[in-house]
C-alpha positions as CSV (number, residue, x, y, z in Angstrom):
1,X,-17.2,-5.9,25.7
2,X,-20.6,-7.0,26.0
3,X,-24.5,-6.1,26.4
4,X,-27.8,-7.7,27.4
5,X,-30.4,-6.9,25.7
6,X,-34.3,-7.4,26.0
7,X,-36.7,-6.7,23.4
8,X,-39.7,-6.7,24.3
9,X,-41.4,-3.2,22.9
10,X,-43.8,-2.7,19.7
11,X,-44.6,-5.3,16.7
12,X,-42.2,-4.6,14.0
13,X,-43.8,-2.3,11.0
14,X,-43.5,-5.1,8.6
15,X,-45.9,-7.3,10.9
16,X,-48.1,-4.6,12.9
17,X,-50.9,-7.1,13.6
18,X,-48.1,-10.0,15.6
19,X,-47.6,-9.8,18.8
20,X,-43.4,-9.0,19.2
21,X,-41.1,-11.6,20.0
22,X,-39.9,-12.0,23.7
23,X,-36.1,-12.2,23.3
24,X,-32.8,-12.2,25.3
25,X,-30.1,-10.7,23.1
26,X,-26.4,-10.4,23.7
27,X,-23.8,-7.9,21.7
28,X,-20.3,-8.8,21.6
29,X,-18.4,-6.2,20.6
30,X,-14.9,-7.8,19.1
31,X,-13.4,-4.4,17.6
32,X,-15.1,-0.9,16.4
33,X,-16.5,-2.3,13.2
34,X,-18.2,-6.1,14.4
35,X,-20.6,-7.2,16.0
36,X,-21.4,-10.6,17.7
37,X,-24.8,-11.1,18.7
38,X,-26.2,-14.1,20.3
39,X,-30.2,-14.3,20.5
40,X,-32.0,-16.4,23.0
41,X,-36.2,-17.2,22.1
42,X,-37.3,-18.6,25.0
43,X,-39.3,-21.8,24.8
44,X,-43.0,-20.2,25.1
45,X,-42.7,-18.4,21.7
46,X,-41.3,-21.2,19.9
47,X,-44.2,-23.0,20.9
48,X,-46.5,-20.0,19.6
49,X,-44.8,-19.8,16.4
50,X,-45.5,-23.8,16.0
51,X,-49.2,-23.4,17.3
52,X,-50.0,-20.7,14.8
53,X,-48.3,-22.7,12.2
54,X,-50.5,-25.6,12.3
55,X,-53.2,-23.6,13.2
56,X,-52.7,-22.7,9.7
57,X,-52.2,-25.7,8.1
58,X,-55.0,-27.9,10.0
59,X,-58.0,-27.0,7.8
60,X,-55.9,-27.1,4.5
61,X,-53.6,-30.4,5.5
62,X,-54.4,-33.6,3.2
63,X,-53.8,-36.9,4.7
64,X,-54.3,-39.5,3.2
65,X,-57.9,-41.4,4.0
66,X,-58.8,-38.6,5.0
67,X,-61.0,-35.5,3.6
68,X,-58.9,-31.9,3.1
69,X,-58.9,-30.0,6.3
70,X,-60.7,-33.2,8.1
71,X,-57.2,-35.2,9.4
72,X,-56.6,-35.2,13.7
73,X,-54.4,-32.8,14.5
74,X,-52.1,-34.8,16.0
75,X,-52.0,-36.9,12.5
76,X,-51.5,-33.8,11.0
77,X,-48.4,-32.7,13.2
78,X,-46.7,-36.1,13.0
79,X,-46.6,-35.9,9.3
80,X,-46.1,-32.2,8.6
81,X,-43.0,-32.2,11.3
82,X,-40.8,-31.5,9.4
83,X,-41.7,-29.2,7.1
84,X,-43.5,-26.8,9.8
85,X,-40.1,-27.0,11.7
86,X,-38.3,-25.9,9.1
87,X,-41.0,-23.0,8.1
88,X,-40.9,-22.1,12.0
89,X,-37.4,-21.8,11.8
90,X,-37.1,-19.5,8.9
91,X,-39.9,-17.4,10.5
92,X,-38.1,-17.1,13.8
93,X,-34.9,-15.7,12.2
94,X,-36.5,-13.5,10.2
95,X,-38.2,-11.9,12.3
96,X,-36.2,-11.9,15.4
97,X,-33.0,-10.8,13.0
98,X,-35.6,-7.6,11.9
99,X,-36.5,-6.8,15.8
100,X,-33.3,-7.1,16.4
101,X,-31.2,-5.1,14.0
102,X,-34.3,-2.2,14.3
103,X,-33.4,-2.0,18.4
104,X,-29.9,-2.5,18.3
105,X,-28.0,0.2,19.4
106,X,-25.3,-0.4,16.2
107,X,-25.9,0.8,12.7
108,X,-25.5,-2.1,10.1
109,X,-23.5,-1.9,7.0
110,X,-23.6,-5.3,5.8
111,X,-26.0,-8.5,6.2
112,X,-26.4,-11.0,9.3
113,X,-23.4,-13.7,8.7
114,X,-24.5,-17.1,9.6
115,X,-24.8,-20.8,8.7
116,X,-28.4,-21.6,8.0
117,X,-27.8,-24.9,7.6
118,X,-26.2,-25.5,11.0
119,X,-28.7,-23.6,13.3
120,X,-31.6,-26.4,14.3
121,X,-34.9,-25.4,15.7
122,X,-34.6,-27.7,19.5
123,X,-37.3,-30.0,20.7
124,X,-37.1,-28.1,24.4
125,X,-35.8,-25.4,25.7
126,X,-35.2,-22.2,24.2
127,X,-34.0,-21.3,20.5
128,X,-30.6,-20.3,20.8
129,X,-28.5,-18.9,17.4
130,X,-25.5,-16.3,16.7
131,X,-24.5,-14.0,14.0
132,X,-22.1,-11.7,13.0
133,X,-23.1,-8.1,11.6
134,X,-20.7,-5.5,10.2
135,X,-21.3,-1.9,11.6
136,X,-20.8,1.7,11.4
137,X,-17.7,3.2,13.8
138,X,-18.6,4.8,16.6
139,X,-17.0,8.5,17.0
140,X,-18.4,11.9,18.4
141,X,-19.4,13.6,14.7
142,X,-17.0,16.6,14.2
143,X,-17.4,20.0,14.1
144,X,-18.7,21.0,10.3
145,X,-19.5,24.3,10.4
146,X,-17.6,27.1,10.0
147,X,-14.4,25.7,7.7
148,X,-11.7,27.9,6.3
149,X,-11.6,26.7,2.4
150,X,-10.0,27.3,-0.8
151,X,-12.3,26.6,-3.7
152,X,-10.0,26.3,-6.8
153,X,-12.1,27.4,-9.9
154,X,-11.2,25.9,-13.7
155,X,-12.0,27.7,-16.7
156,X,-12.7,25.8,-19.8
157,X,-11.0,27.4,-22.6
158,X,-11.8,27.3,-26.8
159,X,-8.3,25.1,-26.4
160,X,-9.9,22.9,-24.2
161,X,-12.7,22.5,-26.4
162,X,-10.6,21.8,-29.5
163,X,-8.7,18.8,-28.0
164,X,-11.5,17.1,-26.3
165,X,-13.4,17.3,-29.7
166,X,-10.2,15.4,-31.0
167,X,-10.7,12.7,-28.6
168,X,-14.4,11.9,-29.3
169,X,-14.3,11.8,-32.9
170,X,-11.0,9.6,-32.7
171,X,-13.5,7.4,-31.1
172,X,-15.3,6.9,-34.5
173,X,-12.1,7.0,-36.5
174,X,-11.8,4.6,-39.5
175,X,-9.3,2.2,-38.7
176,X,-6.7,0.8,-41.7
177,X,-4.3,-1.7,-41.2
178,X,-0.8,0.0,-41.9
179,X,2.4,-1.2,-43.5
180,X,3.7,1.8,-42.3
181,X,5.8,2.2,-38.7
182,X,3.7,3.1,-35.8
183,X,4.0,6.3,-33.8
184,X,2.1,7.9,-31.2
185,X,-1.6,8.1,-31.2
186,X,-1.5,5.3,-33.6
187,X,-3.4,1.8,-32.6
188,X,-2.2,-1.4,-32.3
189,X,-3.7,-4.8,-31.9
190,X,-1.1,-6.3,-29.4
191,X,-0.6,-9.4,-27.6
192,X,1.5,-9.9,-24.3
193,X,3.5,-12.4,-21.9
194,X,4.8,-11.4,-19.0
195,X,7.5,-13.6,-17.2
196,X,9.4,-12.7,-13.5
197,X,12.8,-14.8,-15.0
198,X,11.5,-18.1,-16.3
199,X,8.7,-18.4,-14.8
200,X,5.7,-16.8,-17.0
201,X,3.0,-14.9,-15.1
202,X,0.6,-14.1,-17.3
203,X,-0.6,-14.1,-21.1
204,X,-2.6,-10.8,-22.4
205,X,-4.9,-12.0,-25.4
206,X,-5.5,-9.6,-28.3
207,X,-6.0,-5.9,-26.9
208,X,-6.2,-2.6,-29.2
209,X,-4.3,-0.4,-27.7
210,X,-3.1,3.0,-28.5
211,X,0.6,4.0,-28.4
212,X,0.7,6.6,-26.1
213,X,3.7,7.2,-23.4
214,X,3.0,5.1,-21.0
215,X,0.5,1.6,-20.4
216,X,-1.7,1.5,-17.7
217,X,-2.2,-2.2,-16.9
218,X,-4.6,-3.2,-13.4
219,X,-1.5,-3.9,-11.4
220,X,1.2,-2.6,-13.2
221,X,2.9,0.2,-15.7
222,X,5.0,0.3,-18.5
223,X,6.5,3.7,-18.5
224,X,8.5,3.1,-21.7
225,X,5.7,2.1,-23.8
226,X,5.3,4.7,-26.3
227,X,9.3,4.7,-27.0
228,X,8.8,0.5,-27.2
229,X,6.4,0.8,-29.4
230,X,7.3,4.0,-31.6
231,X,8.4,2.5,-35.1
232,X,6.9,-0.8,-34.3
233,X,5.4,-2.9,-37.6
234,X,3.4,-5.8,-37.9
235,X,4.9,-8.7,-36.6
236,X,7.5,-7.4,-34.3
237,X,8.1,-8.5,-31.3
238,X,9.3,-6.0,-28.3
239,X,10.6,-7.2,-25.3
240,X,10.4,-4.4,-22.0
241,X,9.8,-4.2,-18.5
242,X,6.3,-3.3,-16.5
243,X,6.8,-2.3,-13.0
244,X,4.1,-3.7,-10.4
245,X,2.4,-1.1,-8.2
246,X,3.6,-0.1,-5.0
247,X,0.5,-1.5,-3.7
248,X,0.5,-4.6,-5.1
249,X,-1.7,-7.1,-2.4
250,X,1.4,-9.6,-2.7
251,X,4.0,-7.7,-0.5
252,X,7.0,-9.4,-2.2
253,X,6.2,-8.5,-5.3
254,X,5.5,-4.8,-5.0
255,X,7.6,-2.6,-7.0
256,X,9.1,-5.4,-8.7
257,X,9.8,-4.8,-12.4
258,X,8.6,-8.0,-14.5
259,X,9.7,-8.6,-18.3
260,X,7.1,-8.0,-20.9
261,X,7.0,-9.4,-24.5
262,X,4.8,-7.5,-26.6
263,X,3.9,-9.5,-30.1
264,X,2.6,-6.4,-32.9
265,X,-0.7,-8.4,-34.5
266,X,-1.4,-5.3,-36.3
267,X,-0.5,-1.4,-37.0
268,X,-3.8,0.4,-37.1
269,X,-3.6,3.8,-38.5
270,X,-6.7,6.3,-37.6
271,X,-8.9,8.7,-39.9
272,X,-10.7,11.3,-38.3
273,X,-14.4,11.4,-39.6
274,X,-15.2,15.1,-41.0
275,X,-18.4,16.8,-39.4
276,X,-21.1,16.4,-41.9
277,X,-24.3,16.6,-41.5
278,X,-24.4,13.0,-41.4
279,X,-22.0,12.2,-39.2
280,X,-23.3,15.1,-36.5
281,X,-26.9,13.4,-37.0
282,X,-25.2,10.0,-36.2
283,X,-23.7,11.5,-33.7
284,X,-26.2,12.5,-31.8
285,X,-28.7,14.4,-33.5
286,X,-26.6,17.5,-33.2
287,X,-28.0,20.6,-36.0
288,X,-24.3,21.9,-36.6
289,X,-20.9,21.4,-35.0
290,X,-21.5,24.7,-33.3
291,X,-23.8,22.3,-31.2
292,X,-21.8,19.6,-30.8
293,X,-18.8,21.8,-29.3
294,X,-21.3,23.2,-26.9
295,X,-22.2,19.9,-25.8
296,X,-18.4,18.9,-25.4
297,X,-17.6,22.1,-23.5
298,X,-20.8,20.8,-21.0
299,X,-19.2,18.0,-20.5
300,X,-15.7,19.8,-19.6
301,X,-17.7,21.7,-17.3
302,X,-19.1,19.0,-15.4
303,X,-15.3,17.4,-15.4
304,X,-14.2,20.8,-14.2
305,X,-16.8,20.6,-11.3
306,X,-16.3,17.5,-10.4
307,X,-12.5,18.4,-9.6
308,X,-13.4,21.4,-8.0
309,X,-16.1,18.9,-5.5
310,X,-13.3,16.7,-5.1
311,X,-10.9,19.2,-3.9
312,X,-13.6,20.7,-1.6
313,X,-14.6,17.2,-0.3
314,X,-10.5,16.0,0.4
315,X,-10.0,20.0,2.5
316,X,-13.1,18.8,4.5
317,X,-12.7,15.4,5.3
318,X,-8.8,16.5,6.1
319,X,-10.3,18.9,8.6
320,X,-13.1,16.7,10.0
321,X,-10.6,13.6,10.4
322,X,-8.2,15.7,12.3
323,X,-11.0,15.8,15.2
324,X,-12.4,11.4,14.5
325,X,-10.3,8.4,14.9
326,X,-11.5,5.0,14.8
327,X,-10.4,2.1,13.8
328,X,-10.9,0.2,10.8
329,X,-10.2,-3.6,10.4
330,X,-8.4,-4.7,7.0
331,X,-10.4,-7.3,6.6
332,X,-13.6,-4.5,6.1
333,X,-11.6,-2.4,3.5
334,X,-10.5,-5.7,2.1
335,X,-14.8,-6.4,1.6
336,X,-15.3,-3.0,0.8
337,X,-12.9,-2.6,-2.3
338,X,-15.1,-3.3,-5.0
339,X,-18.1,-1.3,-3.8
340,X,-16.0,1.9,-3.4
341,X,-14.8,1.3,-6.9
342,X,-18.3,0.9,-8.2
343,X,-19.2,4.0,-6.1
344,X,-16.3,6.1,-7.5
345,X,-16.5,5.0,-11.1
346,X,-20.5,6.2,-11.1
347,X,-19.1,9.6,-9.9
348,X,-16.7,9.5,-13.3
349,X,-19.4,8.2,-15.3
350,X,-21.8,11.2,-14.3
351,X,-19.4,14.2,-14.2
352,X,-18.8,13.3,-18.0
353,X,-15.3,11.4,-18.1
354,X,-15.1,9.0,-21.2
355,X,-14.4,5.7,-20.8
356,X,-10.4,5.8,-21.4
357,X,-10.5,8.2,-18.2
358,X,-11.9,5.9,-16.4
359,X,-9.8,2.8,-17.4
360,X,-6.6,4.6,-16.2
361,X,-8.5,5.7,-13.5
362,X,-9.5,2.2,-12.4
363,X,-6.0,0.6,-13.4
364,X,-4.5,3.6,-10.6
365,X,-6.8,3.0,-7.8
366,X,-6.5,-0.9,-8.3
367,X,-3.1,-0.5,-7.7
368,X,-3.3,1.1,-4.5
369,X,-6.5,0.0,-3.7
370,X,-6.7,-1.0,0.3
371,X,-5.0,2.3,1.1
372,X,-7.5,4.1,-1.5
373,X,-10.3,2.5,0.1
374,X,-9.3,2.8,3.7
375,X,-9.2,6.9,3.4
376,X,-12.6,6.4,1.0
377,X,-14.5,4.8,4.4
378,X,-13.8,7.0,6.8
379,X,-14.7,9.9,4.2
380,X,-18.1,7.6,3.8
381,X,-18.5,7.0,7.3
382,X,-18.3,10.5,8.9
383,X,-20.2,12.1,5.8
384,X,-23.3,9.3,6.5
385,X,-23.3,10.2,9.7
386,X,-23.3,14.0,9.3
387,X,-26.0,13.0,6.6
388,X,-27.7,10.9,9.2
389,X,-27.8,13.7,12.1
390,X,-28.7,16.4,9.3
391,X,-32.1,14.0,8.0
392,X,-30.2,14.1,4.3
393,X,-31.4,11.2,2.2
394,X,-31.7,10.9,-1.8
395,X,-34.9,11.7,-3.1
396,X,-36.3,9.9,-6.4
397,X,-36.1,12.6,-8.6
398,X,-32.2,12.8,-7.4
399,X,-32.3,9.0,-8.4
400,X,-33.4,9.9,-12.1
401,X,-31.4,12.9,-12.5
402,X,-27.9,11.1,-11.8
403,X,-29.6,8.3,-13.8
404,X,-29.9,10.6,-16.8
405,X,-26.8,12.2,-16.7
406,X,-24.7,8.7,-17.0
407,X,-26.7,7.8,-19.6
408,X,-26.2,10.9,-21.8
409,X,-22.7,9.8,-21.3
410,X,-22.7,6.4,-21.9
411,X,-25.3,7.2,-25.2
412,X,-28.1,4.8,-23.5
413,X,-31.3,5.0,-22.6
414,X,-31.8,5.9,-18.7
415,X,-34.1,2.9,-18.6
416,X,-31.2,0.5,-19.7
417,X,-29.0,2.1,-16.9
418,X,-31.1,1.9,-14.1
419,X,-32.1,-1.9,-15.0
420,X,-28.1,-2.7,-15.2
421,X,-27.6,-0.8,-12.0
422,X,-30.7,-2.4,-10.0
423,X,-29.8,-5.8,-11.2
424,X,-25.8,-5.1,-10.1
425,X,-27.0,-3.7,-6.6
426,X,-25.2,-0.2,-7.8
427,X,-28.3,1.3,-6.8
428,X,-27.0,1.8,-3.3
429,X,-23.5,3.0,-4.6
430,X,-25.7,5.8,-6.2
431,X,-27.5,6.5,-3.4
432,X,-24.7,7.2,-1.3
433,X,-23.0,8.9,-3.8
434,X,-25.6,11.6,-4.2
435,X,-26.5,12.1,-0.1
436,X,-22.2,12.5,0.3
437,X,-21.9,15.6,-2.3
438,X,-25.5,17.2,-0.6
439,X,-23.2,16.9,2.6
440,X,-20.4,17.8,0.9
441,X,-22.5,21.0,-0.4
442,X,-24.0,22.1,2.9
443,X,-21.0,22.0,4.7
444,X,-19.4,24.3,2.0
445,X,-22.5,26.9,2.4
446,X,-21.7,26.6,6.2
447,X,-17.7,27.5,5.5
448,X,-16.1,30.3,5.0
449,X,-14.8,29.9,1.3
450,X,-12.0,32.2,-0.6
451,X,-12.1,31.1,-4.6
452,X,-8.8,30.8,-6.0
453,X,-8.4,30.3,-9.8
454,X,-6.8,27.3,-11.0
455,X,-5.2,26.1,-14.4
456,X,-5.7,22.4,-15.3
457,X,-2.1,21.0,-16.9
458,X,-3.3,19.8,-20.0
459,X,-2.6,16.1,-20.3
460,X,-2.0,15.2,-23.8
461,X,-3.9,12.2,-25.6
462,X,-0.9,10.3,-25.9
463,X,0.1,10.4,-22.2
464,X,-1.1,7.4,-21.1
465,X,-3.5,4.1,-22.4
466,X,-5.3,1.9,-20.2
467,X,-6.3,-1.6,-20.7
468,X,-7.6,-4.3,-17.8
469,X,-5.1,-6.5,-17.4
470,X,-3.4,-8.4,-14.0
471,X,0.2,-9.2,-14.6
472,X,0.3,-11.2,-11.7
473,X,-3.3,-12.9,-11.6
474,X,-4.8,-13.1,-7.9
475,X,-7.5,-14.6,-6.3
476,X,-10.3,-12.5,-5.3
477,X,-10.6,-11.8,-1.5
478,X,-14.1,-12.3,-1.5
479,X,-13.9,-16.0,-2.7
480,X,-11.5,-16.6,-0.1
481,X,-14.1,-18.0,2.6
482,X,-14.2,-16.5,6.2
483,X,-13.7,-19.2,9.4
484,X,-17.0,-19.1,11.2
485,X,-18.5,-21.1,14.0
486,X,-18.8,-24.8,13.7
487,X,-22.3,-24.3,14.0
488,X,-24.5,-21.2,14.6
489,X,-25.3,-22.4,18.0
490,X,-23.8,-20.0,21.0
491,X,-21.2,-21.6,23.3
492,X,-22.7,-23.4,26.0
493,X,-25.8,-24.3,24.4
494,X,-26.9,-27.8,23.6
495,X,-27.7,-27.7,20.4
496,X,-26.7,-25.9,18.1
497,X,-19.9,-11.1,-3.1
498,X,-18.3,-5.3,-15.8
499,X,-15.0,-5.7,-17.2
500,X,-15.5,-2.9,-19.6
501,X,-13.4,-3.1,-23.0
502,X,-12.3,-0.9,-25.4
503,X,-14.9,-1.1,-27.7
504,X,-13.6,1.3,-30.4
């Protein structure tokens, strides 16, 4: 399918003063998700771009035997050439790409793919150059209003208090080096191989990891671990299995089970720090543990909501997709992976869920991540445009309040967080983050909702330890480079993308 296209309304906002560029623009549209565009600039505006670019650079040119600003004009353009080519060049694409993504009647998701390099500004005739652009399906946006929901409700119980206490102040444990056999809840300082037969896979330096039930590794578990490595001492080496993930991006090896050799470096034993004064002041300027328990119990809270979102969100996108199908090409979900993550883990981060949570959280979605992220896009992609019809957006003070809330859980300052995020283009991960739960929250207050009380299984400390390891190492998709053109030039013209540790 294709579409002409000529653009020839209003200056662009960025340039209100320049006249608009005169161009002939073609849309290709290869499946629901890609655009190909080819864009024509006739020969006329090439030659004003070139004209007001040595109009600029006449009275300022030095030549030499010649005064500043004083050479012939022609002079001038025989020696500049080159450069004002070039300059013409980048200004043409840059502006004509603006124009053209602003009129086009697609919604970008990604940047203009092309060749830079290959695209040549002709001598005659008009500029010719193509691109590709990801974009938003197209689907009729469902019917929102008016749901039938269950909203399960957790309470968080003086129980629930007590064992999440536990886990934070294991976090600031004493750790001693033990003679002594290790059991569960115990930490060890391991080392691993991992070997399909003879062949050895992969080599896990020094981890500390706590004996718990099961090991969570990025592509793999080991759901023997805690009986492995109950009674283990210093200097013992355990031999098991790790079974890959059912998802595992190499198709032959999914659900394979792979030998592990675990080598014991050390058996850590842990200390609980008591609640002094001290230590509640180090802690984080809490008065009394009275205090501390309250902020613990806001935290379970936020946890507890978040659940309660995420069920919400799953019964309305289940409802919603029942009414939207469109396709979605692997290789987008395979480019999209890592920002959902990102988007996913800041959701964790801010709703309160330590660190540990969200290793075994990562290690679980890594292992099924395409299908994960697949389902995550077309949640994204309805909810933007509901968001979109609707006039949603973030606001700034939206901005500083998730901003705040990550840092209290990460015990930094907000400034330090929205630096890391800014420079690691998380920004927009945030962003959509916040505008999908104000969808998510209007289209609740449109539905009709019945609470239902809900009781959260307690999952015990020593159910399960994560750690960021690939068994079976593999290359990251977005290295692998994409065919393009030869060039950037259209067919039948002449010329022409923070590994976090365990820092306990």
């Amino acid at each position: 399918m294709s579409t002409s296209v000529d653009t020839d309304t209003t200056a662009t906002d960025e340039s209100p003063d320049k006249a608009p560029l005169q161009l002939e623009v073609t849309v290709e549209k290869p499946h629901a998700c890609l655009r190909e565009v080819v864009v024509s600039i006739p020969r006329g505006e090439v030659e004003r771009y070139l004209k007001e670019a040595y109009d600029e650079l006449v009275p300022e040119a030095q030549v030499p035997g010649f005064r500043a600003g004083r050479a012939p004009r022609k002079l001038v353009e025989k020696q500049f050439r080159e450069k004002i080519e070039e300059r013409v060049k980048g200004s043409l694409l840059m502006d004509s790409l603006s124009q053209v993504t602003e009129q086009a009647e697609f919604s970008a998701i990604g940047e203009p793919d092309f060749e830079y390099e290959s695209i040549v500004l002709p001598e005659e005739g008009p500029f010719k150059f193509q691109f590709k652009i990801e974009v938003r399906p197209e689907f009729e946006t469902p019917e929102w209003k008016g749901l039938s929901l269950t909203k399960p409700v957790e309470e968080v119980t003086d129980e629930d208090v007590d064992q999440a206490l536990k886990r934070v102040l294991a976090r600031y444990a004493s750790l001693e080096a033990s003679a002594e056999p290790a059991e569960l809840g115990d930490k060890l300082l391991l080392t691993a191989v991992f070997k399909d037969g003879d062949k050895k896979l992969s080599e896990m330096d020094e981890e500390r990891v706590t004996v718990a039930n099961r090991l969570s590794l990025s592509d793999a578990i080991c759901d023997s671990f805690g009986e492995l490595m109950t009674g283990a001492k210093e200097g013992d080496v355990i031999t098991g299995k790790v079974k890959l993930s059912d998802g595992h991006s190499d198709e032959s090896l999914q659900g394979k089970e792979i030998d592990a050799v675990f080598t014991v470096v050390e058996v850590l034993k842990l200390e609980l720090p008591q609640l002094t004064a001290e230590f509640l002041d180090e802690l984080g300027e809490f008065e009394s543990e009275s205090e501390l328990r309250d902020f613990v119990r806001a935290s379970l809270e936020r946890q507890a909501t978040f659940r309660t979102e995420q069920a919400m969100r799953s019964a309305i996108i289940s409802q919603l997709l029942e009414s939207s199908d469109f396709e979605l090409p692997p290789s987008l979900v395979r480019r999209q992976m890592k920002r959902e993550l990102d988007r996913k883990v800041l959701e964790f981060r801010r709703s309160g869920f330590d660190e540990d949570m969200i290793r075994r959280f990562v290690n679980a979605n890594r292992q099924n991540m395409q299908a994960g992220t697949e389902a995550s896009l077309r949640e994204h992609f309805i909810l933007e445009q509901i968001a979109e019809n609707e006039n949603i957006d973030a606001t700034p003070e939206e901005y500083e309040a998730e901003i705040q809330l990550i840092a209290e859980q990460s015990d930094s300052s907000p400034r330090k967080i929205r630096a890391r995020y800014e420079k690691s283009g998380q920004m927009d991960a945030l962003r959509n983050q916040i505008v999908e739960r104000k969808v998510i929250e209007m289209i609740s207050g449109a539905a009709q909702v019945t609470e239902e009380a809900v009781t959260k299984e307690a999952e015990g400390a020593d159910e399960e330890f994560a750690v960021y390891h690939d068994v079976v190492p593999t290359r990251d998709l977005e290295s692998i480079p994409e065919a393009k053109y030869d060039d950037n030039t259209p067919k039948g013209a002449e010329t022409e993308m923070e590994k976090e540790k365990d820092k306990e």
